[in-house]
Structure formats: structure tokens, C-alpha cells
mmCIF file of the N, C-alpha and C atoms, coordinates in Angstrom:
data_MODEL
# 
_entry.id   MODEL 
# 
loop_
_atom_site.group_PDB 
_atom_site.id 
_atom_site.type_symbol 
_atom_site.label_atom_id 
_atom_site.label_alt_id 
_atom_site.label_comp_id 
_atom_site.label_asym_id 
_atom_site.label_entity_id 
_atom_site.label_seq_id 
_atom_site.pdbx_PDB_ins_code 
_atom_site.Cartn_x 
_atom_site.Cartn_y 
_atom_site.Cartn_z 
_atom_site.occupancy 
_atom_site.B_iso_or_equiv 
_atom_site.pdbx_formal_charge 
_atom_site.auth_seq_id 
_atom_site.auth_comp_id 
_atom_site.auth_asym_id 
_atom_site.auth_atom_id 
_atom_site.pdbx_PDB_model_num 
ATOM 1   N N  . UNK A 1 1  ? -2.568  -54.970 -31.556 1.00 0.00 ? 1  UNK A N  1 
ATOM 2   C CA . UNK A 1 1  ? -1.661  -54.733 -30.453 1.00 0.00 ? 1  UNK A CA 1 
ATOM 3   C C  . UNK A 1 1  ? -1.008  -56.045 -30.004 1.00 0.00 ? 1  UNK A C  1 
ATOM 4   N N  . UNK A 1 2  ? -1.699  -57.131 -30.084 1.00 0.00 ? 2  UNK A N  1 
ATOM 5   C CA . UNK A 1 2  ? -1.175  -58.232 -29.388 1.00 0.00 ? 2  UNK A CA 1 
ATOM 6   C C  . UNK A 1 2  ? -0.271  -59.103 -30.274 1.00 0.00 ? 2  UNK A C  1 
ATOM 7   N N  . UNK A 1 3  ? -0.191  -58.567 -31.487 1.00 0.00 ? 3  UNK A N  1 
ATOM 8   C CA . UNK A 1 3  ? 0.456   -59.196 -32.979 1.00 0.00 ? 3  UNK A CA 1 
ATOM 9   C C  . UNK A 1 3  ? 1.708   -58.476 -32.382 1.00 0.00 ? 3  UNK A C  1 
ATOM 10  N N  . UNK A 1 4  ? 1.751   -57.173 -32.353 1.00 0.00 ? 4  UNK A N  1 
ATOM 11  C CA . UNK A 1 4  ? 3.421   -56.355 -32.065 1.00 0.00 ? 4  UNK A CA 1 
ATOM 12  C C  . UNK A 1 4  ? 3.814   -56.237 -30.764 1.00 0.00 ? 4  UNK A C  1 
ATOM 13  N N  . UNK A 1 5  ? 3.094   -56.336 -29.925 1.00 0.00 ? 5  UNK A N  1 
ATOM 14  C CA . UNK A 1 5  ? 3.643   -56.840 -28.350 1.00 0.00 ? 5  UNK A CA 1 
ATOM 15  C C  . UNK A 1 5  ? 3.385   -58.375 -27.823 1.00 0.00 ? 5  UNK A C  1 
ATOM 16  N N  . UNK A 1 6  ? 3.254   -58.710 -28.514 1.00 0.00 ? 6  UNK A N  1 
ATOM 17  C CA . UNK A 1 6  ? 2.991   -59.882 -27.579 1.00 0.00 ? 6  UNK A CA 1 
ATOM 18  C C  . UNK A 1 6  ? 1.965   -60.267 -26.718 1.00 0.00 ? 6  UNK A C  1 
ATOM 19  N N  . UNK A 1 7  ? 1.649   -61.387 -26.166 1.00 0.00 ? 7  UNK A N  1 
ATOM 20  C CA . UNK A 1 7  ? 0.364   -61.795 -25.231 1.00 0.00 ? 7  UNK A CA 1 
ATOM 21  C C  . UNK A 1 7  ? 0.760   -60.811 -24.413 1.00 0.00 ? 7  UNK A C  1 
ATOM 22  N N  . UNK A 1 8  ? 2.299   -61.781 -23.327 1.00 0.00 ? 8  UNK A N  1 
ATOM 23  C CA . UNK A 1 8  ? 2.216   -61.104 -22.274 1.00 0.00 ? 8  UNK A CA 1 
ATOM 24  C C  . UNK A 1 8  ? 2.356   -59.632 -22.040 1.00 0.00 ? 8  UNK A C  1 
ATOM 25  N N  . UNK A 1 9  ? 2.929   -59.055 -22.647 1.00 0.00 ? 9  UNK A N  1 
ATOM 26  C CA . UNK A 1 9  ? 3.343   -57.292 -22.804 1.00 0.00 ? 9  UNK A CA 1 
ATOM 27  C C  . UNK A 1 9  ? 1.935   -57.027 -23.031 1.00 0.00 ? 9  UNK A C  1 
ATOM 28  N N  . UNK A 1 10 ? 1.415   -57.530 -23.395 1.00 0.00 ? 10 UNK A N  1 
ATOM 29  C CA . UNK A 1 10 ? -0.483  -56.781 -23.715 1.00 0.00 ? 10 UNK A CA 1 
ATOM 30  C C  . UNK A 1 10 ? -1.363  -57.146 -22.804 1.00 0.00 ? 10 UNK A C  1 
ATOM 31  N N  . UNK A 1 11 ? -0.794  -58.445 -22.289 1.00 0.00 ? 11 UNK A N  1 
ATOM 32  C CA . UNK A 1 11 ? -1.844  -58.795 -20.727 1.00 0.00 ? 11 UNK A CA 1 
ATOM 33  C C  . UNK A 1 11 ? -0.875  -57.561 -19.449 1.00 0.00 ? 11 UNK A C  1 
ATOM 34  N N  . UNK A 1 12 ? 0.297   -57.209 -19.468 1.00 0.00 ? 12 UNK A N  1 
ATOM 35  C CA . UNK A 1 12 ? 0.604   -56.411 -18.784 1.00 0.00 ? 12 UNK A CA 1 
ATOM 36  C C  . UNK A 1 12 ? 0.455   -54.863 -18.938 1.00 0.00 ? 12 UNK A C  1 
ATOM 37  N N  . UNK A 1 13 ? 0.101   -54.726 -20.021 1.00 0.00 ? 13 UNK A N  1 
ATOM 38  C CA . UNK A 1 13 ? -0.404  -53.471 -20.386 1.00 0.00 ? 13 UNK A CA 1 
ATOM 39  C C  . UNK A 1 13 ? -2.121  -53.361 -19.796 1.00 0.00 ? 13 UNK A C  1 
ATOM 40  N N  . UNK A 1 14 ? -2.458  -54.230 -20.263 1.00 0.00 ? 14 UNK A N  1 
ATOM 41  C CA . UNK A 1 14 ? -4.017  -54.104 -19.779 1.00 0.00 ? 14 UNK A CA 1 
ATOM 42  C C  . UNK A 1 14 ? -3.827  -54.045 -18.228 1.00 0.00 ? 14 UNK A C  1 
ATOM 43  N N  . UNK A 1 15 ? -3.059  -54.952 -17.888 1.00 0.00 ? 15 UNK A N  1 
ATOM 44  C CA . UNK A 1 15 ? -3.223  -54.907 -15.969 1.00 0.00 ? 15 UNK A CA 1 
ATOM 45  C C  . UNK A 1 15 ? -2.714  -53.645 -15.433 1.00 0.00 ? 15 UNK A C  1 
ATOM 46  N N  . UNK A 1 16 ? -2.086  -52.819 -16.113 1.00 0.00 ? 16 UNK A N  1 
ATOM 47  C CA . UNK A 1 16 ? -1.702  -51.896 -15.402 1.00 0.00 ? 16 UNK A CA 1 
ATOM 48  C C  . UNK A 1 16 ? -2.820  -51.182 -15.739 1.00 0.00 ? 16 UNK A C  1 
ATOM 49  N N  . UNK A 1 17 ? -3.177  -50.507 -16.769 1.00 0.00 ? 17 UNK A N  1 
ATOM 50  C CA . UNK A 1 17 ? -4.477  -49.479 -17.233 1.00 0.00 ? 17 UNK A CA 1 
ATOM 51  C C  . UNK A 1 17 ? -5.639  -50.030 -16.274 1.00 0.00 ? 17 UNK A C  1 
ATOM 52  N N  . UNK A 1 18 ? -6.059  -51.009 -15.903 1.00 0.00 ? 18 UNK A N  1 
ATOM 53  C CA . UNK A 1 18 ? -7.057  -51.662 -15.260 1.00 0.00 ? 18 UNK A CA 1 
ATOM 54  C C  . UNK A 1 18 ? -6.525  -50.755 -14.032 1.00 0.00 ? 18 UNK A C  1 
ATOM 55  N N  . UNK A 1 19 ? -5.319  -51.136 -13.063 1.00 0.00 ? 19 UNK A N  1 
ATOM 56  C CA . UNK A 1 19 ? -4.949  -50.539 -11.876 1.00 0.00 ? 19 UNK A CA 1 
ATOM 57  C C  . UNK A 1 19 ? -5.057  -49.085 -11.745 1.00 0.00 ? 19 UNK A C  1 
ATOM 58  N N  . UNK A 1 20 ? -4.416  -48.577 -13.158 1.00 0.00 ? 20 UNK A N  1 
ATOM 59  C CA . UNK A 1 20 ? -4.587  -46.916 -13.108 1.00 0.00 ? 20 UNK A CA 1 
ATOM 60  C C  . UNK A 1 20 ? -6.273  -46.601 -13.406 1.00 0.00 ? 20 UNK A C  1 
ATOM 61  N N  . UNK A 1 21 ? -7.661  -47.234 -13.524 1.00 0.00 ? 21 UNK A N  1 
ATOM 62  C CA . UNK A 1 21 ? -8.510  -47.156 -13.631 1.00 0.00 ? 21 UNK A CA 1 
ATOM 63  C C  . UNK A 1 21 ? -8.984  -47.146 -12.440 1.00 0.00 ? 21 UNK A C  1 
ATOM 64  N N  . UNK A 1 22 ? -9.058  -47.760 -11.270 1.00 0.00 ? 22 UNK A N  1 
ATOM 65  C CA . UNK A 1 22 ? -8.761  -47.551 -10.192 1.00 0.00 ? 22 UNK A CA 1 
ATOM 66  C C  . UNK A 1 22 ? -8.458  -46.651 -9.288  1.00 0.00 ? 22 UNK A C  1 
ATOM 67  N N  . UNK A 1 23 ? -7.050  -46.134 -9.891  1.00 0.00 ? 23 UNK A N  1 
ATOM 68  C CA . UNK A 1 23 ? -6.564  -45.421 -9.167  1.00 0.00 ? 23 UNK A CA 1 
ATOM 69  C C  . UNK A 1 23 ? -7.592  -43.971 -9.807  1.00 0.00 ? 23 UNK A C  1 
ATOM 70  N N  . UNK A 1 24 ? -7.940  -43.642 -10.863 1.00 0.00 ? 24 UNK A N  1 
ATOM 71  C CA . UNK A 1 24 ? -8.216  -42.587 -11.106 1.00 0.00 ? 24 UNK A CA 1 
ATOM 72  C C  . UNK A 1 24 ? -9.724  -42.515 -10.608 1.00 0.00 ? 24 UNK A C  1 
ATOM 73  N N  . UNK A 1 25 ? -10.444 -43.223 -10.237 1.00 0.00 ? 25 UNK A N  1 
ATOM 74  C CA . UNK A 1 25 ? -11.787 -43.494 -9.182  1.00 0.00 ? 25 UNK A CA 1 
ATOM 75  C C  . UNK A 1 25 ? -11.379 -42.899 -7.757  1.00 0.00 ? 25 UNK A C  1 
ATOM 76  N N  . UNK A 1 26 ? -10.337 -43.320 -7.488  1.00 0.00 ? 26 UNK A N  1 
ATOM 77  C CA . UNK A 1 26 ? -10.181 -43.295 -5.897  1.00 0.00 ? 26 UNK A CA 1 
ATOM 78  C C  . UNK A 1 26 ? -9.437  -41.789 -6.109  1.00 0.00 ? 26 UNK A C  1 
ATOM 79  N N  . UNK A 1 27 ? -8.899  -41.078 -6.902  1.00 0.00 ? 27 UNK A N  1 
ATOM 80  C CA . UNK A 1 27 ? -8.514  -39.564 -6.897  1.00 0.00 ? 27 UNK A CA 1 
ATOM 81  C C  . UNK A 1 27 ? -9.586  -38.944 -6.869  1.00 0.00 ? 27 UNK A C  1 
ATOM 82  N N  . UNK A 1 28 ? -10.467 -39.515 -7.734  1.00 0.00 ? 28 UNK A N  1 
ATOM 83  C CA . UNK A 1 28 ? -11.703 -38.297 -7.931  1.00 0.00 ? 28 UNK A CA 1 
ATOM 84  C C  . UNK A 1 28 ? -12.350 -38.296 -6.757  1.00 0.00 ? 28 UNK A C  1 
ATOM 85  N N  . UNK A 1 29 ? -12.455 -39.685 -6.116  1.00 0.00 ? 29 UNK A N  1 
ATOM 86  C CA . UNK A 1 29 ? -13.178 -39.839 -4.759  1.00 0.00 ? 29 UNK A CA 1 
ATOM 87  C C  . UNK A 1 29 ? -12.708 -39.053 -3.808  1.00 0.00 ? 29 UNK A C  1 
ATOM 88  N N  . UNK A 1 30 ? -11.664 -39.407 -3.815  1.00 0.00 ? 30 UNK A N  1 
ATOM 89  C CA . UNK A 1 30 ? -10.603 -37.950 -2.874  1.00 0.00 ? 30 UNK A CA 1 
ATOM 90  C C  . UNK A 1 30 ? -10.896 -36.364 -2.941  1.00 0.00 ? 30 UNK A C  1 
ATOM 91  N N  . UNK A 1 31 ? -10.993 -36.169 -4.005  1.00 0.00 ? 31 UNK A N  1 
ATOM 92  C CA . UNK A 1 31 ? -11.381 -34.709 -3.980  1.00 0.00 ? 31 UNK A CA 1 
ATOM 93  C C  . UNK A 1 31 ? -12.459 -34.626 -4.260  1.00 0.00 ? 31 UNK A C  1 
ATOM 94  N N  . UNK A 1 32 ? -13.524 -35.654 -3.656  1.00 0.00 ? 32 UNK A N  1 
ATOM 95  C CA . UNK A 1 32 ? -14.913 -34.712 -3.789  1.00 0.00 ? 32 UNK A CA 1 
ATOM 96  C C  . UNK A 1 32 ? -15.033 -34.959 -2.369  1.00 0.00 ? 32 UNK A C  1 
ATOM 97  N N  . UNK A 1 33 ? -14.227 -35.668 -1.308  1.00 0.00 ? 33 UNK A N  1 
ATOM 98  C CA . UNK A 1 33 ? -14.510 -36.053 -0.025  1.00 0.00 ? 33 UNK A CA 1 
ATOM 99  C C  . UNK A 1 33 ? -13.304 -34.478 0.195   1.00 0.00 ? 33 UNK A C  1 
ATOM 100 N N  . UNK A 1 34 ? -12.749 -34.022 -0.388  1.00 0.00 ? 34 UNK A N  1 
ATOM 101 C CA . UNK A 1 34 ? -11.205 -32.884 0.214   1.00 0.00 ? 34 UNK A CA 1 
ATOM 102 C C  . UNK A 1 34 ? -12.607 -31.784 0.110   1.00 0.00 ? 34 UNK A C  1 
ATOM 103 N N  . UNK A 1 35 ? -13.702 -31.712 -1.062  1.00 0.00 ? 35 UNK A N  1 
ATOM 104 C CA . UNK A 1 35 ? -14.196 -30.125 -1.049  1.00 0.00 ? 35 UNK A CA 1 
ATOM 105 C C  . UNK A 1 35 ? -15.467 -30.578 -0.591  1.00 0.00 ? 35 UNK A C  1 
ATOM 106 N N  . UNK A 1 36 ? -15.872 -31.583 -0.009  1.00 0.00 ? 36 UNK A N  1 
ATOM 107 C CA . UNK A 1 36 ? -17.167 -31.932 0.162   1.00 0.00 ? 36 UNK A CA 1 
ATOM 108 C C  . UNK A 1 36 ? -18.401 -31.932 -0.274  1.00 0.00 ? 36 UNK A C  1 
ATOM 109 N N  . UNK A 1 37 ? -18.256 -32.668 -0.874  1.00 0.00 ? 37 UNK A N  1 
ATOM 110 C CA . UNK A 1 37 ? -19.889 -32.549 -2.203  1.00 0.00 ? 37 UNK A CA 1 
ATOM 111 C C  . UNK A 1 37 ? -19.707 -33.749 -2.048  1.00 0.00 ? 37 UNK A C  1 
ATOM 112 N N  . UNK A 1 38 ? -21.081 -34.279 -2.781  1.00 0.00 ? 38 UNK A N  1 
ATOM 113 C CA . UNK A 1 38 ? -21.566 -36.043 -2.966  1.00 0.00 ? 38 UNK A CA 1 
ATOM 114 C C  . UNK A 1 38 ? -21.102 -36.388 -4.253  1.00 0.00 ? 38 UNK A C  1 
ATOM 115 N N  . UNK A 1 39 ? -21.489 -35.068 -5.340  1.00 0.00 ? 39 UNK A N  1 
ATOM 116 C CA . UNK A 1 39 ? -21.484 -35.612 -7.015  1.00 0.00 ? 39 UNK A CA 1 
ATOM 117 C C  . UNK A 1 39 ? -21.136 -34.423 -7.078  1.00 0.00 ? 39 UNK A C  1 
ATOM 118 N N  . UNK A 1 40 ? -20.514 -35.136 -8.390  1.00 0.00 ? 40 UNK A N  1 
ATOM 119 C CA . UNK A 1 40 ? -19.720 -33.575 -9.272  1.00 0.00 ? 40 UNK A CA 1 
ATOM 120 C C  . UNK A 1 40 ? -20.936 -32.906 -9.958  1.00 0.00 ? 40 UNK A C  1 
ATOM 121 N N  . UNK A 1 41 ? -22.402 -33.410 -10.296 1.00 0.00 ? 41 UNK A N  1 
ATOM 122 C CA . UNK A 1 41 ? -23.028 -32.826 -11.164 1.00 0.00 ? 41 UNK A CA 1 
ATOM 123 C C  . UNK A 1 41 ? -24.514 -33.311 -10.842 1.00 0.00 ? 41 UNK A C  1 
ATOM 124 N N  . UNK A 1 42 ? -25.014 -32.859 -11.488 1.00 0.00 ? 42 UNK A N  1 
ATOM 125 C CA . UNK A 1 42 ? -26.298 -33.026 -11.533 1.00 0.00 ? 42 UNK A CA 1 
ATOM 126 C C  . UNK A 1 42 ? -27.157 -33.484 -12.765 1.00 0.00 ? 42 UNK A C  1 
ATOM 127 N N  . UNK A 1 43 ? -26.020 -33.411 -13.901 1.00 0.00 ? 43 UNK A N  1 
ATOM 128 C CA . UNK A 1 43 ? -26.838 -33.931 -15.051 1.00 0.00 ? 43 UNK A CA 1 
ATOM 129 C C  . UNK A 1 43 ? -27.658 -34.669 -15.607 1.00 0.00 ? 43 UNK A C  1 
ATOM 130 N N  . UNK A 1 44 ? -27.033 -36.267 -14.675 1.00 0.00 ? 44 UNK A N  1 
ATOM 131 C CA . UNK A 1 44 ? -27.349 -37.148 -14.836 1.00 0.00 ? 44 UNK A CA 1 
ATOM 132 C C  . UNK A 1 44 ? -27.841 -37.710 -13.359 1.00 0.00 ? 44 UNK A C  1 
ATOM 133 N N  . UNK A 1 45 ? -29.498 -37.366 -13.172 1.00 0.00 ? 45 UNK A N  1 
ATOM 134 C CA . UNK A 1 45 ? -29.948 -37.753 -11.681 1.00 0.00 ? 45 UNK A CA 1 
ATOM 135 C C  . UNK A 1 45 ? -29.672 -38.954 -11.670 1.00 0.00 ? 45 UNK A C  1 
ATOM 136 N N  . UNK A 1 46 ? -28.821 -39.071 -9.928  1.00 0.00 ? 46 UNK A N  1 
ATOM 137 C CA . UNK A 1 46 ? -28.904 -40.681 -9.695  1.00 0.00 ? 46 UNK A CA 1 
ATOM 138 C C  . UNK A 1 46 ? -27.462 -41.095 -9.950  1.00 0.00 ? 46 UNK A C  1 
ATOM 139 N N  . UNK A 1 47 ? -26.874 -40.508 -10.430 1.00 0.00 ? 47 UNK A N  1 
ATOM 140 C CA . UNK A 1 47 ? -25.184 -41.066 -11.226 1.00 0.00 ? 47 UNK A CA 1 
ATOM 141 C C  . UNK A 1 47 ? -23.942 -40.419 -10.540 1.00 0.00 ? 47 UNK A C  1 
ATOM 142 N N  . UNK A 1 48 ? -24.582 -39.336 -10.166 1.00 0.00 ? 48 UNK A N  1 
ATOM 143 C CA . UNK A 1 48 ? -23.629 -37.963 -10.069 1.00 0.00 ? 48 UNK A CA 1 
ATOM 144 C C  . UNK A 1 48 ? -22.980 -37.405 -10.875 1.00 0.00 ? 48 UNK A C  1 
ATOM 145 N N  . UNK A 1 49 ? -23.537 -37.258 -11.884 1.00 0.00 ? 49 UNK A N  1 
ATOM 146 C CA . UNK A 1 49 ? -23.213 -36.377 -13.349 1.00 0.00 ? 49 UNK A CA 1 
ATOM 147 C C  . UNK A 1 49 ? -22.058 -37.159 -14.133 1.00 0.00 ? 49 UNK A C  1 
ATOM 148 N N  . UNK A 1 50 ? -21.942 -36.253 -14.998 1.00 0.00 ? 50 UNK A N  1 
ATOM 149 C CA . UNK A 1 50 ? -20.676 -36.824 -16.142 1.00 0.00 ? 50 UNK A CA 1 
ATOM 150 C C  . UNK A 1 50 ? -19.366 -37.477 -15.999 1.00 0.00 ? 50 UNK A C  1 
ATOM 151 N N  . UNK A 1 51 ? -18.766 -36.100 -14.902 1.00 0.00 ? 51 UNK A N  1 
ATOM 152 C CA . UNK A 1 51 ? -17.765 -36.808 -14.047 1.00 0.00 ? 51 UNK A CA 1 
ATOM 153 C C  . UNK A 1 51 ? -17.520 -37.890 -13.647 1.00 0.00 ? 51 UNK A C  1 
ATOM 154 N N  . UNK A 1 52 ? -18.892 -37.949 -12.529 1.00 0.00 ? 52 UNK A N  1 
ATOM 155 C CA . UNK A 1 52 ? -18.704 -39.494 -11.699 1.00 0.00 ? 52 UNK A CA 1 
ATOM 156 C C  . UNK A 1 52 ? -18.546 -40.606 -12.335 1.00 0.00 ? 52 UNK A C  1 
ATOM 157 N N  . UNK A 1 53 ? -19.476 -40.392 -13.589 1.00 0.00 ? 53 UNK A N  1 
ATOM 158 C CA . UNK A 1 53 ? -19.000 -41.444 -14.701 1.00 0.00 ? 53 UNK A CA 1 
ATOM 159 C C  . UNK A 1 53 ? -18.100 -42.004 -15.428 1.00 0.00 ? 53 UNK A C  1 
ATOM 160 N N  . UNK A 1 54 ? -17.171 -41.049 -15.552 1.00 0.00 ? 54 UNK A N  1 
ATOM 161 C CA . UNK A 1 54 ? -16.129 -40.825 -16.533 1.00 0.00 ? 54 UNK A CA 1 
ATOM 162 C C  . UNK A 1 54 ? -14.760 -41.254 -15.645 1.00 0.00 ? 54 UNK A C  1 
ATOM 163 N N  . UNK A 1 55 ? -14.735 -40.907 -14.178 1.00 0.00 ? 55 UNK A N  1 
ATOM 164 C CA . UNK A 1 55 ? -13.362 -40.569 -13.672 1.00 0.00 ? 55 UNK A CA 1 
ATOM 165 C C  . UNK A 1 55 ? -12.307 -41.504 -13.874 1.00 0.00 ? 55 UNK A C  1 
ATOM 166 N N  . UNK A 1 56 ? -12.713 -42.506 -14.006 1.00 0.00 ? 56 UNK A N  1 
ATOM 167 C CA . UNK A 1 56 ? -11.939 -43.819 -13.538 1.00 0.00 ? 56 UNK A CA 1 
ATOM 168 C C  . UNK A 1 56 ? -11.055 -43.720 -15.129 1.00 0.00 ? 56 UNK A C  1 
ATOM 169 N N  . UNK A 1 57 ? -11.563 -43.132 -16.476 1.00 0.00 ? 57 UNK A N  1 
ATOM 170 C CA . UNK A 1 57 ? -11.309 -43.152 -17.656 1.00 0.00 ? 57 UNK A CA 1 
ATOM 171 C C  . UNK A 1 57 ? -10.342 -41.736 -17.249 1.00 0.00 ? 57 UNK A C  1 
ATOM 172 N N  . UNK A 1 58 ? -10.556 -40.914 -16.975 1.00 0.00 ? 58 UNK A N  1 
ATOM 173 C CA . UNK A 1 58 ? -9.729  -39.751 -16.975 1.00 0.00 ? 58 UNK A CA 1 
ATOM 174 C C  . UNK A 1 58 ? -7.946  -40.246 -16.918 1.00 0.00 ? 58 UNK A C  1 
ATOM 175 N N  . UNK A 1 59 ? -7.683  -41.174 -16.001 1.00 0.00 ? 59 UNK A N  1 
ATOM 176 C CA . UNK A 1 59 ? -6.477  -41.469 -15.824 1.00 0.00 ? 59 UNK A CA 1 
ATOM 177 C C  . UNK A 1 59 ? -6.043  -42.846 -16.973 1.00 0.00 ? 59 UNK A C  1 
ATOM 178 N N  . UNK A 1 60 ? -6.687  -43.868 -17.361 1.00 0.00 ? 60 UNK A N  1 
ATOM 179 C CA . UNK A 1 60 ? -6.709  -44.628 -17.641 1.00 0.00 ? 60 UNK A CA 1 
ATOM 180 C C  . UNK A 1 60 ? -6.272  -44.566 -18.931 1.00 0.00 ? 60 UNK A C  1 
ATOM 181 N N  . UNK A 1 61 ? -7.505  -43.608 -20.006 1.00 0.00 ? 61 UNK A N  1 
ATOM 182 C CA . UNK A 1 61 ? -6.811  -43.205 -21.287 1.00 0.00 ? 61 UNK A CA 1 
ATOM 183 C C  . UNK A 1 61 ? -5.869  -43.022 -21.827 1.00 0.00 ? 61 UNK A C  1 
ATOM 184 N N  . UNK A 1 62 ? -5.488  -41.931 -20.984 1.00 0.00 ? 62 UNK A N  1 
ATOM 185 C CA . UNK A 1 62 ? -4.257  -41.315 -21.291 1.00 0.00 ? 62 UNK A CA 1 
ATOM 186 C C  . UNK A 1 62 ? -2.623  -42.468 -21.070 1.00 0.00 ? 62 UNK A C  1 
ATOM 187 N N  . UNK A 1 63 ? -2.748  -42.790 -20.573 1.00 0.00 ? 63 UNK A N  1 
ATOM 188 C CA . UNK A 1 63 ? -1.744  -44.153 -20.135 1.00 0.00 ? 63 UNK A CA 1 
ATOM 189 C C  . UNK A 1 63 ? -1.866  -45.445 -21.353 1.00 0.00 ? 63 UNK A C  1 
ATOM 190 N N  . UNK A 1 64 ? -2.896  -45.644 -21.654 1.00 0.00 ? 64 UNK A N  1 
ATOM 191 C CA . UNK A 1 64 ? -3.105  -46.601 -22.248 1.00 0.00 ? 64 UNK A CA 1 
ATOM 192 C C  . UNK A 1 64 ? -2.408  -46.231 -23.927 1.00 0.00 ? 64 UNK A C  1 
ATOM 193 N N  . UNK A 1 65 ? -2.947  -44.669 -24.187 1.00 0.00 ? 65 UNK A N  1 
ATOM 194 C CA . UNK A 1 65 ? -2.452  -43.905 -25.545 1.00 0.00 ? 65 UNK A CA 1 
ATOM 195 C C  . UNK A 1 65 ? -1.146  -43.750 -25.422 1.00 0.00 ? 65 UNK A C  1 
ATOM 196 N N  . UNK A 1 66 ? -0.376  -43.656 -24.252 1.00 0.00 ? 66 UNK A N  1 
ATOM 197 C CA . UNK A 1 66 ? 1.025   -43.229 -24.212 1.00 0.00 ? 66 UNK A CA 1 
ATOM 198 C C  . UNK A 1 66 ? 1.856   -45.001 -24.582 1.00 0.00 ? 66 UNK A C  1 
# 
């Protein structure tokens, strides 16, 4: 990636996916504070399941692949 974009286009690519990583934490946080629950799950005692784990990737991926 950094051969066909460049440093900076790839240090700005990463900074944004980093921000939308973020942002996709603080959505999920949002709607478990909008329906009121602690954790999305129970799978994983202690973590708050799969979800809680994952969220911050939910938004992040997809941006990064596009």
C-alpha cells in the first residue's frame, strides 16, 4: 500500500480508519446506552460478548476496504 500511495496518503489513510475506529465504539456505545443494557452478550464473561469486542472494527473495516 505504501509503494502505490505513498507515505503520506497511507499515514492519512490510517488516521482516518483510526478516527472511524472510534467513532464506531462510541455508536455502539450509543445504542446500548439508547436500549439500555450494559453488554451486548454474554458470551464472553467479563468483555460483554462478541460485539463489545468487535464494534470499533464494524465501522473501521469497511472504510479501510473501500
Amino acid at each position: 500500500m505504501i509503494d502505490s500511495w505513498g507515505i503520506a496518503n497511507t499515514f492519512l489513510a490510517l488516521m482516518f480508519c483510526s478516527l472511524m475506529s472510534i467513532a464506531g465504539d462510541l455508536i455502539a456505545s450509543k445504542a446500548k446506552r439508547t436500549i439500555a443494557i450494559k453488554d451486548f452478550g454474554n458470551l464472553l464473561p467479563g468483555h460483554g460478548g462478541i460485539l463489545d469486542r468487535i464494534d470499533s472494527h464494524l465501522v473501521c473495516i469497511p472504510i479501510f476496504f473501500f
